[in-house]
N, C-alpha and C positions, 0 to 999 in steps of 0.2 A: 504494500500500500504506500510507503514511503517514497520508494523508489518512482512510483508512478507521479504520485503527487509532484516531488522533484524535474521528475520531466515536465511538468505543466508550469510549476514557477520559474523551470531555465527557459521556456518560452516566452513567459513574462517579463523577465529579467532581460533577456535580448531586447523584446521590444522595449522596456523602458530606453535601453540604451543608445539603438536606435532611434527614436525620435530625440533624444540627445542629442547625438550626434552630426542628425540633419539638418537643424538648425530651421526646421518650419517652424510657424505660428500652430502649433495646436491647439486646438480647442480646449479651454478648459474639462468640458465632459471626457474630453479622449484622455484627459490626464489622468481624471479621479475614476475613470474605468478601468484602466491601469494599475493605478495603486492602489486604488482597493479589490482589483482583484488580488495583488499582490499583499496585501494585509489578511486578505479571507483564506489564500492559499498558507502563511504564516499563524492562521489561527489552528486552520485546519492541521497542520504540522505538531501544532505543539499541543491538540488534545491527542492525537497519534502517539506521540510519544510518552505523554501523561499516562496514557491508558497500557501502554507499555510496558511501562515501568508501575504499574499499580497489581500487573498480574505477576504474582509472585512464582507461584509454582506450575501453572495453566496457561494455555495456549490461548489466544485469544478468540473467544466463543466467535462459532457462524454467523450470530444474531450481530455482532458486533464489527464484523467484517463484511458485512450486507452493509449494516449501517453506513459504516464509513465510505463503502464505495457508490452507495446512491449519497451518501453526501458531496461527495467529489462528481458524481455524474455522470459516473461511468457504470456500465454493468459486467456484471460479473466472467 
């Protein structure tokens, strides 16, 4: 799941850098669609990890890996 996740915020990350770099006028919307996706992808990251690290001896239940991947928007 992380790994996946990762892939979708280096996507993000390019583009912020890109429109950087390019030196247009963007829109402010195209900004804060941007960084907040890049804030939502960092949220998402760090209940991943939390949840993670809260399972001590157990594997992380089905229920919880459903969850997480319709939370990211993907399917299974």
């Amino acid at each position: 799941v992380k790994e996946a996740l990762s892939g979708m915020m280096a996507k993000h990350t390019v583009s912020v850098y890109d429109m950087i770099a390019d030196g247009k006028d963007h829109s402010l919307d195209k900004w804060d669609e941007k960084i907040l996706d890049h804030i939502n992808y960092l949220i998402l990251l760090r209940a991943i990890v939390v949840e993670e690290k809260s399972i001590v001896s157990r594997d992380i239940s089905e229920d919880s890996k459903t969850a997480i991947i319709t939370a990211l928007g993907k399917e299974k």
